[in-house]
Biotite code that builds the C-alpha atoms (Angstrom):
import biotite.structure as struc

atoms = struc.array([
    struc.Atom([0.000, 0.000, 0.000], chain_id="A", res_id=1, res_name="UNK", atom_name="CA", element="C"),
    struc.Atom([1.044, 3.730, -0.677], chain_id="A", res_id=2, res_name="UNK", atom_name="CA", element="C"),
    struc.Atom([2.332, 5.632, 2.279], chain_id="A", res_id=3, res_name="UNK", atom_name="CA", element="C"),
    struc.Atom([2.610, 9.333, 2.537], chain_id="A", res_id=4, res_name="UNK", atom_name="CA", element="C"),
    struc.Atom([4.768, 11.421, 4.926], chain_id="A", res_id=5, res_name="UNK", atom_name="CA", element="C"),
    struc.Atom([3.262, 14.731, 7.131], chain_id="A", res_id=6, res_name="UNK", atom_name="CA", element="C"),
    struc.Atom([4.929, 16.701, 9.427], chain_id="A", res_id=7, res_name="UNK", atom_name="CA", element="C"),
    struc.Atom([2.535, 17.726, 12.522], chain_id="A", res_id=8, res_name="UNK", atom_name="CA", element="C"),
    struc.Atom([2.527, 20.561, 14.986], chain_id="A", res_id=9, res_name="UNK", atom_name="CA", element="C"),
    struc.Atom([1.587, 18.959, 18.625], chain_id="A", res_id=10, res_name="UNK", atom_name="CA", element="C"),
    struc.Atom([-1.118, 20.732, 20.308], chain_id="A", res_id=11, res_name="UNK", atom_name="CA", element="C"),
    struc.Atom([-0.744, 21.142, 24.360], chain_id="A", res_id=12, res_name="UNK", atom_name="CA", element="C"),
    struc.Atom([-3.964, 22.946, 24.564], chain_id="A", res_id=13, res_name="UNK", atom_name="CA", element="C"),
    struc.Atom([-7.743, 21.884, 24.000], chain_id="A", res_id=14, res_name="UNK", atom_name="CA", element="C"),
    struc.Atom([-11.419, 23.586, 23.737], chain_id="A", res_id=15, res_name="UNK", atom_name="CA", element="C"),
    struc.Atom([-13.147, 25.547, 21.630], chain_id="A", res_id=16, res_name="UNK", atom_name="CA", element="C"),
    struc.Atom([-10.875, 28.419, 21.935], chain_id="A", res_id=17, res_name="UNK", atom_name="CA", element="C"),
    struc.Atom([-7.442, 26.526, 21.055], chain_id="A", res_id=18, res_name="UNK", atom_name="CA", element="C"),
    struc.Atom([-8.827, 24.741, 18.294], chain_id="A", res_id=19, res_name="UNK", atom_name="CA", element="C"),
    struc.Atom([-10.157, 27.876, 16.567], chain_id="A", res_id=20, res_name="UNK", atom_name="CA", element="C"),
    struc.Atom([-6.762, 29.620, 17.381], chain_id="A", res_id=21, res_name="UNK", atom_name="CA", element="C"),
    struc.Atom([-5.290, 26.594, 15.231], chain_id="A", res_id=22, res_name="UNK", atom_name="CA", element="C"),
    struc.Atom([-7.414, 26.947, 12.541], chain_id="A", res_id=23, res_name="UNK", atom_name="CA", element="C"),
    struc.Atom([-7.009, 30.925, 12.119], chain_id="A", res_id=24, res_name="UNK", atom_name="CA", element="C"),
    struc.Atom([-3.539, 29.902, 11.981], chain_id="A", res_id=25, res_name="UNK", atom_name="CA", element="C"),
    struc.Atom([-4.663, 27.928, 8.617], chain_id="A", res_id=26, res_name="UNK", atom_name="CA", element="C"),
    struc.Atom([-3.942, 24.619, 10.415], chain_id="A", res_id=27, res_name="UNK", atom_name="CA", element="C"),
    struc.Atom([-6.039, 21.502, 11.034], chain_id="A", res_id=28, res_name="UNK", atom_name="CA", element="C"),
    struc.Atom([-6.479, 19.773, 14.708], chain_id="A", res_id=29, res_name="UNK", atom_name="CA", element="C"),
    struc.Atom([-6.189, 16.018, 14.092], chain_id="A", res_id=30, res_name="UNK", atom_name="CA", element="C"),
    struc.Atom([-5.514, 13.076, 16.795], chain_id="A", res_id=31, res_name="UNK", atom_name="CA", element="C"),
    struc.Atom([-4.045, 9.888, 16.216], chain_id="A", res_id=32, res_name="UNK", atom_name="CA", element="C"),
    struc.Atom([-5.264, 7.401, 18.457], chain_id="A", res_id=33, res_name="UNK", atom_name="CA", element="C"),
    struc.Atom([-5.263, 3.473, 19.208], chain_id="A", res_id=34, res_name="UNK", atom_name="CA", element="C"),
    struc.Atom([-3.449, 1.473, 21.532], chain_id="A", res_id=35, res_name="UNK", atom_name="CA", element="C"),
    struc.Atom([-1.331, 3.533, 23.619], chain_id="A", res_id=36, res_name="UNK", atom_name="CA", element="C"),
    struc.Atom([-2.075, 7.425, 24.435], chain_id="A", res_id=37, res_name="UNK", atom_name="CA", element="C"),
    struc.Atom([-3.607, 9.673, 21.669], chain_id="A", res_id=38, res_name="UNK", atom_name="CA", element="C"),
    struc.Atom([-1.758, 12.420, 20.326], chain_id="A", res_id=39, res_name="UNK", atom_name="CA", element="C"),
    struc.Atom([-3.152, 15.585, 19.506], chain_id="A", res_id=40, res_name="UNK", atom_name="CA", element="C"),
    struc.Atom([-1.683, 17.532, 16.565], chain_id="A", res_id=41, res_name="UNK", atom_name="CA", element="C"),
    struc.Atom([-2.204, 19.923, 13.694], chain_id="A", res_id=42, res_name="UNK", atom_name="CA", element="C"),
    struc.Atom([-1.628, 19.514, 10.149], chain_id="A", res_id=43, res_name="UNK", atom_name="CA", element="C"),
    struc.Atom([-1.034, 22.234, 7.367], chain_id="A", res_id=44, res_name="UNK", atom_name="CA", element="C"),
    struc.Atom([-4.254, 22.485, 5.078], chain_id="A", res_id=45, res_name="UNK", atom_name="CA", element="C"),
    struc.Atom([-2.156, 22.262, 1.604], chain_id="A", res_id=46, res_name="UNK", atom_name="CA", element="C"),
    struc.Atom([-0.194, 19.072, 3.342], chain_id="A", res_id=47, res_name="UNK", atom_name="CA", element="C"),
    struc.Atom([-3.912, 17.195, 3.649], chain_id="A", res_id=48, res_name="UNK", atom_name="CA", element="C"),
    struc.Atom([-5.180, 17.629, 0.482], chain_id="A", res_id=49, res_name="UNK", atom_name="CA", element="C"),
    struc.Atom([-3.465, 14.861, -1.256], chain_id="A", res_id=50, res_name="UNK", atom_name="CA", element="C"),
    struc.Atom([-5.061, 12.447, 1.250], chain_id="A", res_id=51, res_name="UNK", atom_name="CA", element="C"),
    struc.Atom([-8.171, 13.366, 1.337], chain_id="A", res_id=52, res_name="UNK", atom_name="CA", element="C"),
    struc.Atom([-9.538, 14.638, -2.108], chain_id="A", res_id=53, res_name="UNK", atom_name="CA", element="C"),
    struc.Atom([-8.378, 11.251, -3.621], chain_id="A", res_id=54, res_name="UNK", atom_name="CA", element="C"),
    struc.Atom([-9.930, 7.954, -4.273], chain_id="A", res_id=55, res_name="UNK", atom_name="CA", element="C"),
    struc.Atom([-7.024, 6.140, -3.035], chain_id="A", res_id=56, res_name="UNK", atom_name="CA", element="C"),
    struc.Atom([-6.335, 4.967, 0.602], chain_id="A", res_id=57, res_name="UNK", atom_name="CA", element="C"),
    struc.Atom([-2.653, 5.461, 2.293], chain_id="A", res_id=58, res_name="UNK", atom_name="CA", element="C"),
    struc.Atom([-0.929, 4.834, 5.352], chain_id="A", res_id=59, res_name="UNK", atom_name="CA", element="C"),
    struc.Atom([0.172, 8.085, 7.078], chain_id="A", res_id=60, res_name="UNK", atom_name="CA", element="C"),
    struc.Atom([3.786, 7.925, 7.946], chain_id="A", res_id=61, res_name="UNK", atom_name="CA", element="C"),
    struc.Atom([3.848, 11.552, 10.425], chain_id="A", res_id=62, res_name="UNK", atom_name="CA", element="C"),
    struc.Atom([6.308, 13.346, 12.335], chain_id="A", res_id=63, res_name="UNK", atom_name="CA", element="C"),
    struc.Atom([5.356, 15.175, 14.976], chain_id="A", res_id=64, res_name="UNK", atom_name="CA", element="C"),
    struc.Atom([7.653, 17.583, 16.111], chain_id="A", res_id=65, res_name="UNK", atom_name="CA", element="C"),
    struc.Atom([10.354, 14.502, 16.185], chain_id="A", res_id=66, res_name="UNK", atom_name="CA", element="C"),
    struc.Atom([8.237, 12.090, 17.527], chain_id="A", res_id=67, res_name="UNK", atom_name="CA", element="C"),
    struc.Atom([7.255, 9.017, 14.422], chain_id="A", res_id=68, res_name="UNK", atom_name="CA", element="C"),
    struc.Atom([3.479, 7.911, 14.431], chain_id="A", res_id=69, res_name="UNK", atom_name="CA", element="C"),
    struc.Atom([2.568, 5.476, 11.636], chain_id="A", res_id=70, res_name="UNK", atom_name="CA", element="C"),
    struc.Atom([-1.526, 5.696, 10.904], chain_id="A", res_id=71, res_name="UNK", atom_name="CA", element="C"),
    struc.Atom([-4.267, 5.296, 8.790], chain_id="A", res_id=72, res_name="UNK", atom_name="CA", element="C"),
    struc.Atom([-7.116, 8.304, 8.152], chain_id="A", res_id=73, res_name="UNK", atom_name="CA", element="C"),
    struc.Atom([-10.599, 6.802, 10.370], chain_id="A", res_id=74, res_name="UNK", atom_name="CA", element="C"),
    struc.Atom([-12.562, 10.063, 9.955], chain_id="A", res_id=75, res_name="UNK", atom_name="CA", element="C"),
    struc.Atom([-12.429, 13.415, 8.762], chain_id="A", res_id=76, res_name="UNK", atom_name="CA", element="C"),
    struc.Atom([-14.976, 16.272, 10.079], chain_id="A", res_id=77, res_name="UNK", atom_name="CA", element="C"),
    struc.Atom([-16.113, 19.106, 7.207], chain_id="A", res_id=78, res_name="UNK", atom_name="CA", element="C"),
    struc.Atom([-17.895, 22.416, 8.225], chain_id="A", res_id=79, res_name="UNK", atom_name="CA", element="C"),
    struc.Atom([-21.425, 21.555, 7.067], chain_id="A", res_id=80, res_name="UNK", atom_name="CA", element="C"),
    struc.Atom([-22.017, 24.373, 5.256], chain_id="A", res_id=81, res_name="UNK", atom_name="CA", element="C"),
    struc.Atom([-18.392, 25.694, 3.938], chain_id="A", res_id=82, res_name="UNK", atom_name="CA", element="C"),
    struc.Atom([-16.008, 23.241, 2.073], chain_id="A", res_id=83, res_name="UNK", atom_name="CA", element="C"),
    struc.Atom([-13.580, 23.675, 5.415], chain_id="A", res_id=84, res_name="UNK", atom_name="CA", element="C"),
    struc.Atom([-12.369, 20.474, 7.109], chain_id="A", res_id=85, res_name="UNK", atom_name="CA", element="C"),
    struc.Atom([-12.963, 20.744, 11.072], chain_id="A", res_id=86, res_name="UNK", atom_name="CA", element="C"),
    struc.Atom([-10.941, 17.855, 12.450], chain_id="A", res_id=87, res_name="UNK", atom_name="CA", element="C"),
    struc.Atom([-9.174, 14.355, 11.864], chain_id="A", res_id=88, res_name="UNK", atom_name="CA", element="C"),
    struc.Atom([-8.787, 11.043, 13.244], chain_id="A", res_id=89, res_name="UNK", atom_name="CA", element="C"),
    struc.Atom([-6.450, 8.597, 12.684], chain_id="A", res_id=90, res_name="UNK", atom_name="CA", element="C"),
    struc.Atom([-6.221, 5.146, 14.043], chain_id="A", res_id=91, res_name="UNK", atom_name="CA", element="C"),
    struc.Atom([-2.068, 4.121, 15.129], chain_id="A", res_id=92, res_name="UNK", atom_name="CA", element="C"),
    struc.Atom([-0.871, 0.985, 12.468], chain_id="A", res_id=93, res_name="UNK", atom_name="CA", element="C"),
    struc.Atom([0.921, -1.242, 15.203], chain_id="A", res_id=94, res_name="UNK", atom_name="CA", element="C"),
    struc.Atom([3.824, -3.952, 14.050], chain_id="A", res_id=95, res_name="UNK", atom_name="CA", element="C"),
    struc.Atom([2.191, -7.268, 14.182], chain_id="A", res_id=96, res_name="UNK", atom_name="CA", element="C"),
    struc.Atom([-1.198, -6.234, 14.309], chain_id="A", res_id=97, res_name="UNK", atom_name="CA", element="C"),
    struc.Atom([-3.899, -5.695, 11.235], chain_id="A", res_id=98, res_name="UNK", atom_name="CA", element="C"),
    struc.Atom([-4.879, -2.617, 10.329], chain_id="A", res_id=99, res_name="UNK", atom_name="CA", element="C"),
    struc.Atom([-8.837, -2.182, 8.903], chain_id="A", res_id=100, res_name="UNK", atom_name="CA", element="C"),
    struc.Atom([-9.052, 0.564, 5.673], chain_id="A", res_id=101, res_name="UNK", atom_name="CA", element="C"),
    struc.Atom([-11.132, 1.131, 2.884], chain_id="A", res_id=102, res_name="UNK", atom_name="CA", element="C"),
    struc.Atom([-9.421, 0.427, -0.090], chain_id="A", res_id=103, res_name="UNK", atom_name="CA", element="C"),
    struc.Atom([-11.050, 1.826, -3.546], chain_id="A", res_id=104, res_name="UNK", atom_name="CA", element="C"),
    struc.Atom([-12.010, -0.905, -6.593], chain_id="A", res_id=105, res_name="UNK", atom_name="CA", element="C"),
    struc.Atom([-10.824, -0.959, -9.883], chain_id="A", res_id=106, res_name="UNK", atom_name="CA", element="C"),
    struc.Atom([-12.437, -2.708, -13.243], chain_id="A", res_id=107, res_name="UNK", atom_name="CA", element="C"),
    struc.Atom([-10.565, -4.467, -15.658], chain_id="A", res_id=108, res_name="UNK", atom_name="CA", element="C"),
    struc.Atom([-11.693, -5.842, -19.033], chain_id="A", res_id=109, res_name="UNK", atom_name="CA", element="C"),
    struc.Atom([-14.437, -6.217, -21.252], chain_id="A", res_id=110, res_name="UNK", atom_name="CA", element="C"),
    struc.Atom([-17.832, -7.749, -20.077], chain_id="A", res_id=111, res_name="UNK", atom_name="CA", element="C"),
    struc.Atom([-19.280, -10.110, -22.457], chain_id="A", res_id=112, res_name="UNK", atom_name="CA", element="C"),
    struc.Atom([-22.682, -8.774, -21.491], chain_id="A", res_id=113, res_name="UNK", atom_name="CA", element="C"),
    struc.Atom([-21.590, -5.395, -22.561], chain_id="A", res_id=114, res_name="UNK", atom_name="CA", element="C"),
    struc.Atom([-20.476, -6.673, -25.747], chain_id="A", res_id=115, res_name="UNK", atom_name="CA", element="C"),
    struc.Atom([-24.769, -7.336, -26.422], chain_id="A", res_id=116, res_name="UNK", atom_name="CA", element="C"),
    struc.Atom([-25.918, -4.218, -25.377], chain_id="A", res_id=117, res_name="UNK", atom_name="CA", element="C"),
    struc.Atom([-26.030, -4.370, -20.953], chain_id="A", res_id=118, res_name="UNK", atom_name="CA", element="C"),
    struc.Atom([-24.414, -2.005, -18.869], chain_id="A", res_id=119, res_name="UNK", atom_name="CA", element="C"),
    struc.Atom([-21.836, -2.559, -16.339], chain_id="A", res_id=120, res_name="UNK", atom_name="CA", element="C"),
    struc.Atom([-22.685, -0.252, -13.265], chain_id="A", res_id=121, res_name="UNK", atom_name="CA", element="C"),
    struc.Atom([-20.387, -0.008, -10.443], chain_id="A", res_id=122, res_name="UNK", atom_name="CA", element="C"),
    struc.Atom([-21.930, -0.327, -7.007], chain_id="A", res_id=123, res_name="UNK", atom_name="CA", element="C"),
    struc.Atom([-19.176, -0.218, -4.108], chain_id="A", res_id=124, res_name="UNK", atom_name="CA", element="C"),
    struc.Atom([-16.347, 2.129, -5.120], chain_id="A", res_id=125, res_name="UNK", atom_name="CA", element="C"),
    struc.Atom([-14.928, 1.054, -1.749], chain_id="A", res_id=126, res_name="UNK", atom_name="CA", element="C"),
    struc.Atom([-14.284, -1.973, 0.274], chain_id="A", res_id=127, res_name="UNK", atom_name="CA", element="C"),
    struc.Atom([-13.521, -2.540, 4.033], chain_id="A", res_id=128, res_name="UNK", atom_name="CA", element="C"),
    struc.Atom([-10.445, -4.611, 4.686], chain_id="A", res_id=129, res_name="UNK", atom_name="CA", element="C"),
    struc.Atom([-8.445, -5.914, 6.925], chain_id="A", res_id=130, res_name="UNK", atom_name="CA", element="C"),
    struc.Atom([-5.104, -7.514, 6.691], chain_id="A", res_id=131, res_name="UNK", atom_name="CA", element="C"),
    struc.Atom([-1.120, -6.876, 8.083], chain_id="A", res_id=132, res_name="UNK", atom_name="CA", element="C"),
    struc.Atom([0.328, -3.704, 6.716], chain_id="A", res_id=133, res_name="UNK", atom_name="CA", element="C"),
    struc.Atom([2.841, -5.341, 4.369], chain_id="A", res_id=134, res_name="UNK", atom_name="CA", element="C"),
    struc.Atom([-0.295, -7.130, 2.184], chain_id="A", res_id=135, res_name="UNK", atom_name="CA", element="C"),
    struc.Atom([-2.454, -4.196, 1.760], chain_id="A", res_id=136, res_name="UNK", atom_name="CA", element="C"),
    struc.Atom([-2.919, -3.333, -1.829], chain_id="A", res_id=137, res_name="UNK", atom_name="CA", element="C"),
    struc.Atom([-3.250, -0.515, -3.011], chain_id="A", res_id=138, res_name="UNK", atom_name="CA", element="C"),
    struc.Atom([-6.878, -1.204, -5.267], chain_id="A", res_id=139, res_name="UNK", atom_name="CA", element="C"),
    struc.Atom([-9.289, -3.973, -5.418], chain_id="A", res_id=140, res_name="UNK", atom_name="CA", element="C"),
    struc.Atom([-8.589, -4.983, -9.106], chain_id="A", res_id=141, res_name="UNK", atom_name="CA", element="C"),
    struc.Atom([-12.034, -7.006, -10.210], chain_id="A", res_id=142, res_name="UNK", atom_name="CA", element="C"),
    struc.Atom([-11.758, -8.681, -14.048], chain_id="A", res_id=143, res_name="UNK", atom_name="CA", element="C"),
    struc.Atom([-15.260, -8.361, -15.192], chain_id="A", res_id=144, res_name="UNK", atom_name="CA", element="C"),
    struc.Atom([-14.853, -10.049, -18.313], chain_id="A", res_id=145, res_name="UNK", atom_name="CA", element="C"),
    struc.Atom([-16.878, -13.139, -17.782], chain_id="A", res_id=146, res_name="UNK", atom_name="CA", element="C"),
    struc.Atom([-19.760, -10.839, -16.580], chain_id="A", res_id=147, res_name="UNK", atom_name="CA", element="C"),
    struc.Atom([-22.791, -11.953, -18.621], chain_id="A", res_id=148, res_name="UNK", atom_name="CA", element="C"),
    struc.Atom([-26.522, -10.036, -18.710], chain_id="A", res_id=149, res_name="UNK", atom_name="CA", element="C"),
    struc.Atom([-28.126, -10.093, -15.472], chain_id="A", res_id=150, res_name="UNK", atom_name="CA", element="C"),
    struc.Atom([-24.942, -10.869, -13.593], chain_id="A", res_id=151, res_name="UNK", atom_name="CA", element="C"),
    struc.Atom([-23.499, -9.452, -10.475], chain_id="A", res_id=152, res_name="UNK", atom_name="CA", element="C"),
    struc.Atom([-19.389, -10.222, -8.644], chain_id="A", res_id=153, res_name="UNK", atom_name="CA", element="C"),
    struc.Atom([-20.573, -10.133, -4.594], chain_id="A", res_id=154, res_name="UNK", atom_name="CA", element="C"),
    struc.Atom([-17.595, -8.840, -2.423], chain_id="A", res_id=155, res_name="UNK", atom_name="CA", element="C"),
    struc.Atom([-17.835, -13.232, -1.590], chain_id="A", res_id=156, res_name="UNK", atom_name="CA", element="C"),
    struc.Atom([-16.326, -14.312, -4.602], chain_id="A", res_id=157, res_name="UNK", atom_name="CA", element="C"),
    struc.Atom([-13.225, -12.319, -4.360], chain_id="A", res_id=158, res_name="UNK", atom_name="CA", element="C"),
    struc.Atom([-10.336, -13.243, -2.876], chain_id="A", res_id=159, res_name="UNK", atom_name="CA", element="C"),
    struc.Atom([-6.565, -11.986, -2.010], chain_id="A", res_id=160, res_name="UNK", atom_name="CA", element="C"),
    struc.Atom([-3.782, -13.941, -0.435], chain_id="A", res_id=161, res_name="UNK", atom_name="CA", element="C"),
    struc.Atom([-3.901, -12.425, 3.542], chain_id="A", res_id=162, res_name="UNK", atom_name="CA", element="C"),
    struc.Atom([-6.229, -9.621, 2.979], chain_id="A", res_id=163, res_name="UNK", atom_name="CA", element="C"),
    struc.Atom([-9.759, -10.727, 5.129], chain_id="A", res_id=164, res_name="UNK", atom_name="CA", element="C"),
    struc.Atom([-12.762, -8.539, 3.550], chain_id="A", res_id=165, res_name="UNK", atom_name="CA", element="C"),
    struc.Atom([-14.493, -7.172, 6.495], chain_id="A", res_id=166, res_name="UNK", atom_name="CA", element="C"),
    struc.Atom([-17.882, -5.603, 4.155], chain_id="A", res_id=167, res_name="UNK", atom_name="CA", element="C"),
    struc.Atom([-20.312, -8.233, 4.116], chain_id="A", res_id=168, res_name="UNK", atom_name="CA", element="C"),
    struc.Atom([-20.218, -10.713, 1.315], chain_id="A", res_id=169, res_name="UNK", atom_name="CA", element="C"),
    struc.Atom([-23.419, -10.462, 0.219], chain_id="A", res_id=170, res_name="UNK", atom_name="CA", element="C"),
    struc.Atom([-22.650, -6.954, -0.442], chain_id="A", res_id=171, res_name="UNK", atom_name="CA", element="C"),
    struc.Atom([-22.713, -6.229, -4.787], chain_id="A", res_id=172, res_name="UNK", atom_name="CA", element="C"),
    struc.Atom([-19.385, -4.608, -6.596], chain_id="A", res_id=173, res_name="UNK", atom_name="CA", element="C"),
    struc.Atom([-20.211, -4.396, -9.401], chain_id="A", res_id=174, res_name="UNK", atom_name="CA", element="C"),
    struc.Atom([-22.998, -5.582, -12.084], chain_id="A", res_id=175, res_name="UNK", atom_name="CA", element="C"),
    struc.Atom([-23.927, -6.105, -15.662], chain_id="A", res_id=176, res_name="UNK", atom_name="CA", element="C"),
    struc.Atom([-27.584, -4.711, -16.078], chain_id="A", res_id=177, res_name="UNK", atom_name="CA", element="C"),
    struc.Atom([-30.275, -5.735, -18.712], chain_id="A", res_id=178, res_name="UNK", atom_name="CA", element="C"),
    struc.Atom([-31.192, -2.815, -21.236], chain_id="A", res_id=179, res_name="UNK", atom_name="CA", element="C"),
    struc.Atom([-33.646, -2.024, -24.195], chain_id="A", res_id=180, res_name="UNK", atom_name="CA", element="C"),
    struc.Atom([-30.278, -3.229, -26.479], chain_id="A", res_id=181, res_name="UNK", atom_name="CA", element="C"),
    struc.Atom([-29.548, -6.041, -24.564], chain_id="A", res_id=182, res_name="UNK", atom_name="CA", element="C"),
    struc.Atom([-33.079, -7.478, -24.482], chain_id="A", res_id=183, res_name="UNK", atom_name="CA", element="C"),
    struc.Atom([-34.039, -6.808, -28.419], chain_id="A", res_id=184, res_name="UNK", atom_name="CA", element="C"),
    struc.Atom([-30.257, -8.653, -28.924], chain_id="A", res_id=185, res_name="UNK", atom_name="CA", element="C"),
    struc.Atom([-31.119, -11.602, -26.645], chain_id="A", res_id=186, res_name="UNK", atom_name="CA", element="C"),
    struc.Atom([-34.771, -11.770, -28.847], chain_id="A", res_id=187, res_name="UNK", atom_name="CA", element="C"),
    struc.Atom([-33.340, -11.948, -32.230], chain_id="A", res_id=188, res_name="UNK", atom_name="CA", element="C"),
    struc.Atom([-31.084, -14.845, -30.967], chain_id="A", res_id=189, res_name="UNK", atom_name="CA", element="C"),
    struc.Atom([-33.916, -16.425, -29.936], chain_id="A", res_id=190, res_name="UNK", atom_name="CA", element="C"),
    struc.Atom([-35.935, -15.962, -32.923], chain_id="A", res_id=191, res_name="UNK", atom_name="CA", element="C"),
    struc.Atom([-33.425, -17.323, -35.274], chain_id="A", res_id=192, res_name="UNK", atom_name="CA", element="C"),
    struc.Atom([-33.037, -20.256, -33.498], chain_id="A", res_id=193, res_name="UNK", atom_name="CA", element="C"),
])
């Protein structure tokens, strides 16, 4: 899995007050949190951006005034009405332990049931995960070639060596749906039969 390094400002004071000080400053407050004590910190707005307005998922390598954290985003907290991100949580990667993330999916190839007129329609762009730092890909690469009319690929028939899927495998990725083109093709094949 991608990782991407942050440098972080820690915070020694808390409230309403401190935490709008921070973001006058043009900073974000963000906590990283897990097993052990949570650390509060702020982040520079320009610094977040490539984590957050991005499809793909990373672990968050930070250095906080000296001190290393290793994390992956949980949450982030937008001003309801302004495009202005409030606050973020991350959740502390530990050595030997699995980390849970959302990881986006990718499509690759050609679905036969395209090829007579049905659509292919995407339905999770993201799936939960769960698996040891080291085996976390980076995308959820689904071939959908096979794919006929009418068919769906359920998060249960995929599989990748030490990654556990934590959504629920009766959950739908993607699917090939029936159309006005599809059905008229599957009638003339059965008229000229």
């Amino acid at each position: 899995m991608q990782s991407i390094k942050l440098s972080a400002k820690k915070r020694e004071e808390f409230g309403k007050k401190s935490t709008k000080a921070v973001r006058r400053e043009g900073r974000i407050p963000a906590v990283v949190y897990g097993q052990g004590e949570p650390v509060n910190f702020s982040l520079e707005i320009p610094d977040v951006k490539p984590l957050i307005y991005t499809p793909a998922s990373y672990i968050v390598e930070f250095d906080i005034e000296g001190t290393k954290e290793v994390a992956v985003m949980r949450e982030v907290q937008f001003h309801p009405v302004r495009e202005e991100i409030l606050h973020m949580d991350f959740f502390r990667v530990l050595p030997g332990k699995p980390v849970t993330i959302a990881i986006p999916v990718r499509l690759t190839g050609n679905a036969e049931g395209v090829k007579v007129g049905g659509k292919l329609q995407l339905a999770t762009r993201k799936l939960v995960v769960s698996a040891m730092a080291d085996k976390l890909p980076d995308e959820i690469v689904v071939d959908v070639t096979p794919l006929g009319v009418g068919k769906t690929v359920f998060v249960g028939d995929l599989s990748y060596d030490g990654v556990k899927f934590i959504t629920p495998a009766t959950t739908a990725v993607c699917a090939v749906r029936v159309t006005r083109a599809s059905r008229g093709a599957a009638a003339e094949a059965a008229a000229g039969k």
